[in-house]
SELUMLUM-532277 format. One record per residue (C-alpha): x, y, z; residue in one letter. Coordinates in steps of 0.001 Angstrom, whole numbers, padded with zeros to 6 digits, always signed. Example, Ala and Ser with C-alpha at 12.3 -4.5 7.8 and 13.67 -1.06 7.14 Angstrom:
BEGIN
+012300-004500+007800A;+013670-001060+007140S;
//
This chain:
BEGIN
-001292+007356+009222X;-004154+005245+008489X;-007961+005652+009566X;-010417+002539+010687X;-011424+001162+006914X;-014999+000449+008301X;-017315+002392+006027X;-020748+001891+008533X;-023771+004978+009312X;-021121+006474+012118X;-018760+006851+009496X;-020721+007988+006813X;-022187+010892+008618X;-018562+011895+010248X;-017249+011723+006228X;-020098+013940+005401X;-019227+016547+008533X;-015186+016792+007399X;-016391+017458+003755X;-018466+020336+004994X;-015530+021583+007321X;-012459+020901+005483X;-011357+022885+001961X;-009892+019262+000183X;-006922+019234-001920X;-008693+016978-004118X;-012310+015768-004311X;-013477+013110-006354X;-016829+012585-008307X;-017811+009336-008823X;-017753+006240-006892X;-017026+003685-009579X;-013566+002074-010684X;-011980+005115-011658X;-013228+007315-008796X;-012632+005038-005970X;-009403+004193-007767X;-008593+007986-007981X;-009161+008489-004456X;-006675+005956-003256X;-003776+007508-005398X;-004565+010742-003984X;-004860+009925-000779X;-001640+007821-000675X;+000254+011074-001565X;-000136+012686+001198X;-003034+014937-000091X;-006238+015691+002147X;-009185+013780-000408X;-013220+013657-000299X;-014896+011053-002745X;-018872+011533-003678X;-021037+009415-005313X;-024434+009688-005941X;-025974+006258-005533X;-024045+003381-004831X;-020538+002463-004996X;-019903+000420-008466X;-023823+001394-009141X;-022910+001906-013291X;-021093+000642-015608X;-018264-000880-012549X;-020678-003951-011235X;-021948-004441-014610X;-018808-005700-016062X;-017627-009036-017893X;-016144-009389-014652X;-012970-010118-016805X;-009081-008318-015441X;-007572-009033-018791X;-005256-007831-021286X;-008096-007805-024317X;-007338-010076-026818X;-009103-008905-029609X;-006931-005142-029401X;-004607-007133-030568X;-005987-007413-034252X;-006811-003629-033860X;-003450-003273-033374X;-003587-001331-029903X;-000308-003391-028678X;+000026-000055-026245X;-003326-000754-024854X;-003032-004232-024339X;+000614-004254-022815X;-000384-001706-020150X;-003394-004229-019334X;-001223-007067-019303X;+001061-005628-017035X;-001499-004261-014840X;-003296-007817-015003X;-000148-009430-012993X;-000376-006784-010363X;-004054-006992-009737X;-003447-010256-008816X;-000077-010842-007065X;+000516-007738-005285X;-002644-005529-005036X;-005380-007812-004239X;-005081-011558-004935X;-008002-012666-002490X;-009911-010598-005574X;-008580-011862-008854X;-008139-014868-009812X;-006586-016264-013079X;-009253-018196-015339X;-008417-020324-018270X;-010333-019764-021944X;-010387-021497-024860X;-010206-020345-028432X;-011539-022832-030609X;-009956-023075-033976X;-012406-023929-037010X;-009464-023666-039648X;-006426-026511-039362X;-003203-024428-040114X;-003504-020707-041502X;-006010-020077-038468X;-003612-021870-036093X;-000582-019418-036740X;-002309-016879-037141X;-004212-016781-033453X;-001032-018586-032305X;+001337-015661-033315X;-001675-013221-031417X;-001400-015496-028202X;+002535-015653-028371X;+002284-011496-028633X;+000010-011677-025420X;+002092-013810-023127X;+005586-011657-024203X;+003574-008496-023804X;+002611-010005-020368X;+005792-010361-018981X;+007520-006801-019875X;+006297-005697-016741X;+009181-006418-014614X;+007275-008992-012814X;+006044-012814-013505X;+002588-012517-015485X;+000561-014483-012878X;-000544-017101-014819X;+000904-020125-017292X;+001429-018721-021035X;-000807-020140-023881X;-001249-024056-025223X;-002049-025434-028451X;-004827-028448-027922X;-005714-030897-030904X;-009693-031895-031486X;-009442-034414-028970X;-007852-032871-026074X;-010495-030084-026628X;-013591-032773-026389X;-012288-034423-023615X;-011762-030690-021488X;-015396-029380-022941X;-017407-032225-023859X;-020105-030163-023974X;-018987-028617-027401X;-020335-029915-030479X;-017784-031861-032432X;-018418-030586-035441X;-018037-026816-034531X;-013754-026973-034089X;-010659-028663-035778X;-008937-027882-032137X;-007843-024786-030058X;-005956-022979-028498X;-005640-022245-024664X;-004488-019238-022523X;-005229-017371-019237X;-006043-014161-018203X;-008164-013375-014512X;-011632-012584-013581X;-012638-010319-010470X;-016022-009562-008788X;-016258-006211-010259X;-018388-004162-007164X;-016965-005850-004624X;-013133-005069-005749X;-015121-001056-005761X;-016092-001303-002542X;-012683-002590-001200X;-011568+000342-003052X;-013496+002825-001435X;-012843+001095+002079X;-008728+000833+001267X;-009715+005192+000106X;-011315+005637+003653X;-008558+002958+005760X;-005999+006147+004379X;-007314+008744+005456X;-009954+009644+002632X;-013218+010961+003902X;-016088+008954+001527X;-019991+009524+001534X;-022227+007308-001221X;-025634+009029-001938X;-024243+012084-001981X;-024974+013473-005758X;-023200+017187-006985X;-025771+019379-008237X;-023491+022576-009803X;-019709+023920-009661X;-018878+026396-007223X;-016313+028818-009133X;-014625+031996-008808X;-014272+033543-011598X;-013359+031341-014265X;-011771+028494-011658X;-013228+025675-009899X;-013403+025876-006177X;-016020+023124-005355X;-019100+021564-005697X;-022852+022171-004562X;-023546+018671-002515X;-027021+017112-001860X;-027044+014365+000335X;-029754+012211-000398X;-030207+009681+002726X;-031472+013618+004784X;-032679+015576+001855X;-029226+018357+003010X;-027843+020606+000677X;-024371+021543+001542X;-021019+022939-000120X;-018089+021512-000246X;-014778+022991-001338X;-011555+021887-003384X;-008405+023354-004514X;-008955+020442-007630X;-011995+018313-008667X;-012101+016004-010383X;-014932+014047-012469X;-014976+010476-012807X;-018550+009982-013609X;-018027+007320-016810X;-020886+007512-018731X;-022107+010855-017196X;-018916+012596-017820X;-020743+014929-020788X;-023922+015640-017750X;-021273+016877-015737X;-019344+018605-017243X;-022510+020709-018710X;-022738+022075-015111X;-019903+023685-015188X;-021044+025686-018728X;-018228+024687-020234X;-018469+022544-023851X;-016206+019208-022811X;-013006+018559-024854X;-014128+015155-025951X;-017569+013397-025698X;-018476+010414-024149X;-020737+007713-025604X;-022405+004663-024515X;-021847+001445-025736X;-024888-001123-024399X;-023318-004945-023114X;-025184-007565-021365X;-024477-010845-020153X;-026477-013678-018878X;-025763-015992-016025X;-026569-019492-016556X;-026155-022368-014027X;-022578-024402-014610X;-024187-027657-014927X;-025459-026885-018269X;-022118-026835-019992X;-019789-028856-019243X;-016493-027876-019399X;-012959-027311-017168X;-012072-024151-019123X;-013914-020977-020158X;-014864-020048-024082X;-013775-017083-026354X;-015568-016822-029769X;-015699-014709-032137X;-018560-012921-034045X;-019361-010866-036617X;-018981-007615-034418X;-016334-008747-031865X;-015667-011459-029407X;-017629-013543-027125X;-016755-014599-023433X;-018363-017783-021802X;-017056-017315-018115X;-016935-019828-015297X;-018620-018049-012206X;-019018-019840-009351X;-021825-022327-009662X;-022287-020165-013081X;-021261-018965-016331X;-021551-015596-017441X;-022279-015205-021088X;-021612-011891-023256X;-021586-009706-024012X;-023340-007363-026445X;-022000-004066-028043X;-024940-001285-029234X;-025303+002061-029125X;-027251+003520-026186X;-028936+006779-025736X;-031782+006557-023035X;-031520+006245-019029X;-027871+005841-018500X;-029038+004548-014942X;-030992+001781-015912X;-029966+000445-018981X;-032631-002589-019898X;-031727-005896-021486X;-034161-007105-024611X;-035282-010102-025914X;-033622-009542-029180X;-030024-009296-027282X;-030756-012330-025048X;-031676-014502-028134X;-028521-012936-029862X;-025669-014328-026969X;-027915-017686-026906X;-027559-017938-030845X;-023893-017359-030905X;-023358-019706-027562X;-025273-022304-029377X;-023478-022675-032551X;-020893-024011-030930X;-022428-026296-027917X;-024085-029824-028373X;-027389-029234-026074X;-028796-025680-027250X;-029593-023192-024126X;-032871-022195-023806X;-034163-019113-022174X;-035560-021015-019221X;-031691-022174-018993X;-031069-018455-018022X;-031254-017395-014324X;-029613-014212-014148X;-029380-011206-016962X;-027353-007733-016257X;-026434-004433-018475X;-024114-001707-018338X;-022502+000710-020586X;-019204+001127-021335X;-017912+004858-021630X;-016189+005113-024728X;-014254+008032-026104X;-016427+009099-029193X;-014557+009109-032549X;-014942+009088-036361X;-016566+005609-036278X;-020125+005481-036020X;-019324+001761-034841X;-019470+001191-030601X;-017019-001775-031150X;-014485+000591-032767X;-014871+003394-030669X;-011622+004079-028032X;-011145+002174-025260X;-008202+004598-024445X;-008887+006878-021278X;-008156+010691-021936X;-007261+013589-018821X;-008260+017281-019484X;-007776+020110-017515X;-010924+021771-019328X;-010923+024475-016895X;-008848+025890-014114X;-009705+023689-010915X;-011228+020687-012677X;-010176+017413-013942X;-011971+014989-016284X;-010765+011433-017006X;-012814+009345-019236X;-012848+006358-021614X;-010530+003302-020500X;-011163-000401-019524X;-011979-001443-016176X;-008289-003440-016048X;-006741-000420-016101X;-008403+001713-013646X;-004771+002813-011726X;-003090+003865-014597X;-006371+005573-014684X;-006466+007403-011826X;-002751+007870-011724X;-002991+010164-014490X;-006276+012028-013325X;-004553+012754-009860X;-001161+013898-011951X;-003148+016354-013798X;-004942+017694-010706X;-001748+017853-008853X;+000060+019876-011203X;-001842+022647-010876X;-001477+022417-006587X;+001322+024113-004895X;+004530+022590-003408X;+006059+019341-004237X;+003721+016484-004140X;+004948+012933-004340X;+004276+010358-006999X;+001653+007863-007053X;+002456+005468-005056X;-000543+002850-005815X;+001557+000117-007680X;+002676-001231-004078X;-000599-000397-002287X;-002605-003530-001308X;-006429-003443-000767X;-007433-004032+002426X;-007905-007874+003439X;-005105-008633+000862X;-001842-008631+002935X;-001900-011590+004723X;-004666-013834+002300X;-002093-016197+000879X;-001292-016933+004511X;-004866-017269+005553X;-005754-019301+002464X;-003310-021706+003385X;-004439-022168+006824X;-008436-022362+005983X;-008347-025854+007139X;-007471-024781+010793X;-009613-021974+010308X;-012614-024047+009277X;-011767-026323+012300X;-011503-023457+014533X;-014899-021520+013452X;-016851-024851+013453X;-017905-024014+009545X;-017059-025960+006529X;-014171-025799+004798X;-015798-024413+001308X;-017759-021789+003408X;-013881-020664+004586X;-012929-020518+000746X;-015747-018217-000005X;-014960-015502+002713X;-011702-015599+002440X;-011802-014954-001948X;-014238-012528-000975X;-013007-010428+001866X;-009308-011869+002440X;-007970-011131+005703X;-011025-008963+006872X;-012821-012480+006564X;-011799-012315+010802X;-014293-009607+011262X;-017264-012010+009958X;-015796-014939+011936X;-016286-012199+014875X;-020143-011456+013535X;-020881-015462+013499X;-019186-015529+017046X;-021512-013609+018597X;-024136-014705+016705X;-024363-018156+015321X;-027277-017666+013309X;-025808-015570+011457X;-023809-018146+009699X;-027154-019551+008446X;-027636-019463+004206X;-029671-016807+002801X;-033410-018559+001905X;-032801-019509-002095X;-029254-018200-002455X;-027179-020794-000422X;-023564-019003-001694X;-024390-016236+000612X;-024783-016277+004399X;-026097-013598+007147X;-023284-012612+008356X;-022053-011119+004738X;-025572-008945+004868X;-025089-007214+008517X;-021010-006783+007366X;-022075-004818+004340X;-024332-002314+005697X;-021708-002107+009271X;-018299-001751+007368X;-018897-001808+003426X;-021180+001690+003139X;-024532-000500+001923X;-027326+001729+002260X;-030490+000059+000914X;-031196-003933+000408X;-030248-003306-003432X;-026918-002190-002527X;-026410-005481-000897X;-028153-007711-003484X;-027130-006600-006411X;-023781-005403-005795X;-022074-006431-001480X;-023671-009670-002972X;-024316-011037-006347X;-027845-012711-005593X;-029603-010588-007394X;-028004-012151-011154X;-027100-015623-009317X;-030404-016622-007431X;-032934-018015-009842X;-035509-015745-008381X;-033608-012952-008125X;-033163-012828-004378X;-037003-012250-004069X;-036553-015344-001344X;-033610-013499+000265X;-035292-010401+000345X;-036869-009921+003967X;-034054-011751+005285X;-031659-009201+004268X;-033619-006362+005042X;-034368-007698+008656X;-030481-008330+009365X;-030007-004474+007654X;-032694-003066+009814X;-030890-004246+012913X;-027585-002125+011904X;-029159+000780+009961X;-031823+001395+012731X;-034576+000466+009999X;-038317+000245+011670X;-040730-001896+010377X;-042250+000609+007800X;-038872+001311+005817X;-038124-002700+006121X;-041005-003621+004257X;-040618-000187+001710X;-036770-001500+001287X;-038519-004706+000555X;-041158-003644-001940X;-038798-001883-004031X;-036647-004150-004400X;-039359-006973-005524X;-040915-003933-008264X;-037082-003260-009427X;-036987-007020-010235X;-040781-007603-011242X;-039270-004490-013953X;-036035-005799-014796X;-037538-009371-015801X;-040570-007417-017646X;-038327-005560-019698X;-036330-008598-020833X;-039359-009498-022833X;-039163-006666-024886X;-038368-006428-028269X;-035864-003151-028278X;-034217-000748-026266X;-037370+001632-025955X;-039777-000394-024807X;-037293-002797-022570X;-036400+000737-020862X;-040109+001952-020705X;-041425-001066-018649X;-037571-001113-016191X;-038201+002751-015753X;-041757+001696-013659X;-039585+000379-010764X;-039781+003275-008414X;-036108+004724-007077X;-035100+003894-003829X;-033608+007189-003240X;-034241+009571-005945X;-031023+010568-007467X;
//
């Protein structure tokens, strides 16, 4: 039996009144990947499931991604062929079965530098990834690798310099818009029954004895404390797993560290190419990403120990993706060639090495005490097998039979239907009155529930209208994200329902009022609280470009922590 998927105010607060009244058979802490992901599995069992998170969906490390669904190449050399087979095959499904109006497949380059030992060698690595690819008892998605000589490679990226390859080497793997595949997560979590509340932050364990029987709840939109009780938690806060896990008093099994990456977002015309770029440097690898009207370029890998909620971008790791980027292209980037710059932190399992880059990217489950389940480490690819496991572990200690995950043949929301509806976006364009490339955005972003902001534009034709300095976006996608996609505050919707706020070369300052005007309408905003929604936004990016001046992590994080919160979590 499935439930509305809308995730608007009504819903919140009715999500927030069943996780007050009901004793769960699962709740879920943390709203990212891995939680969201987590929720879905258990609430396609069969099993009664709350999910909490304290800010917003996808607010960490899951919208701060390479943005890359991939089987990671450079495991391969580590010799992780486990790791990078499970990817692989969860790679395919991502995008045939479980949402293909989300990932796409996106061709890379490897340029080669050495004319035949360097040639087999990366060769026999990209002949291991498209076998590996296909052991999943499906078609890989995607065409296998190519071998290109010097002058195929010029004439697909003429903006490399000549001098920087001997030829290359081709393959594919698939890119996704990391928050928004979260919040179709958390919408598909809530469509099945799962009752879901963002800015809702757990502030202690409630146990009985030595056993887990909830959590203490603080809603943060009303300033309410309230309980809310499980037969199983489980935590699936990343990068905060070793936080939580302190409140229950209980040492974890295995700690959790945080590796610093961030990208920058530069506009597509200043590298011309048809394909994307892997290269290699003298820590790991380096992506350049077609994005839209963009590329995303990154990312970095260093140790991180200050405000896991903020992590701040330097000067030192800007200039460090522009020199490697540049040692291969003709025309240097500059920093004024940079509009957008984002960081997160990956969670990774901590080991012997002292290194980030050779830290785990294996996820572990432990039942560290009765009642509780922690799953950390992992990639963002592999976010079901993920929560498959978690929600194994927490069902084995629940009584009677409970079925198997069943999340392999679950589609998102908006995806059943899309490759119909993609195929018809000429009729659909024709029918709506918008243009055909306006169609093709919707529909890659919200699939079939595109209808629902046909409906919006409908009643309201302005609302089909551009967003002032970020023309990719239009009204309509601001008024759907706080009514059905649980967007709170304007930063929920320009950093993460949208992607202005790394695509806009101001930031979305332009955007700003707009959005919070067309929010204001649906959240029941008056003027005050539009114009504080407004001002916090412009200090949170006033900060964020401050900080990018700085020469290290300290001072970058000193000058980003001045942006007040928007909610104080």
């Amino acid at each position: 039996m499935s439930s509305p998927s809308k995730l608007g105010p009504a819903e919140r607060a009715e999500a927030i009144r069943a996780l007050k009244e009901t004793e769960l058979d699962i709740l879920v802490v943390g709203g990212g990947i891995v939680g969201t992901g987590s929720a879905v599995d258990a609430v396609t069992r069969g099993l009664s499931v709350g999910l909490v998170e304290a800010r917003d969906f996808a607010s960490g490390t899951s919208s701060r991604s390479s943005k890359l669904v991939h089987g990671g190449i450079r495991y391969l050399e580590q010799l992780d062929f486990r790791l990078v087979r499970e990817a692989l095959i969860e790679r395919g499904l991502l995008l045939q079965r479980i949402a293909p109006h989300l990932v796409k497949p996106v061709r890379f380059l490897y340029p080669l530098k050495k004319r035949v030992v360097e040639r087999a060698y990366v060769g026999a690595g990209m002949m291991l990834y498209d076998i590996f690819s296909y052991t999943g008892l499906r078609p890989p998605g995607v065409p296998h690798h190519r071998h290109l000589s010097k002058r195929q490679v010029m004439r697909a990226i003429p903006s490399l310099a000549s001098d920087a390859l001997v030829g290359g080497i081709t393959y594919y793997d698939a890119q996704v818009d990391d928050a928004r595949y979260v919040a179709n997560l958390a919408r598909t979590a809530a469509h099945y029954g799962a009752h879901v509340a963002s800015r809702v932050r757990v502030e202690g364990f409630i146990k009985v004895g030595e056993r887990v029987v909830g959590v203490r709840a603080h809603d943060l939109e009303n300033d309410e404390r309230f309980d809310i009780r499980a037969k199983q938690v489980v935590n699936a806060t990343g990068v905060w797993t070793d936080d939580t896990q302190a409140m229950v008093g209980e040492r974890g099994q295995f700690k959790v560290r945080a590796s610093k990456g961030i990208h920058l977002v530069v506009p597509r015309d200043r590298f011309q190419s048809k394909m994307g770029l892997l290269l290699r440097t003298e820590k790991s690898v380096l992506f350049v990403i077609p994005w839209g009207r963009h590329w995303l370029i990154g990312t970095t890998d260093t140790d991180w120990h200050l405000d896991k909620a903020h992590p701040a971008a330097t000067a030192a790791d800007i200039d460090y993706l522009l020199e490697h980027v540049n040692a291969v292209v003709a025309v240097p980037l500059t920093r004024e060639d940079v509009e957008g710059v984002y960081a997160g932190l990956r969670p990774l399992l901590a080991g012997e090495s002292e290194e980030t880059s050779k830290l785990s990217r294996e996820h572990l489950v432990a039942h560290s005490v009765p009642g509780l389940v922690v799953i950390a480490g992992g990639k963002w690819t592999t976010y079901r097998i993920m929560a498959k496991d978690a929600i194994d572990s927490a069902v084995d200690a629940l009584d009677g039979k409970i079925p198997e995950s069943t999340t392999q043949e679950i589609a998102l929301v908006g995806a059943e239907g899309y490759q119909a509806a993609w195929n018809s976006r000429g009729r659909i364009a024709a029918k709506t009155g918008l243009h055909i490339a306006r169609i093709e955005h919707l529909l890659n972003r919200y699939g079939t529930l595109s209808d629902d902001l046909f409906d919006l534009i409908r009643s309201d034709p302005s609302l089909a209208e551009p967003l002032p300095g970020a023309d990719d976006y239009i009204g309509a996608e601001v008024v759907y994200a706080a009514s059905h996609e649980g967007a709170l505050h304007l930063e929920d919707v320009l950093a993460r329902r949208t992607r202005i706020s790394i695509e806009a070369w101001d930031r979305g300052v332009s955007a700003a009022p707009v959005a919070a005007s067309l929010m204001a309408a649906v959240l029941g905003w008056d003027a005050k609280r539009e114009e504080h929604e407004v001002q916090v936004y412009l200090k949170r990016v006033a900060a964020e470009r401050a900080s990018q001046l700085q020469p290290d992590d300290e001072s970058a994080e000193a000058i980003r922590l001045e942006a007040p919160e928007i909610v104080s979590a």
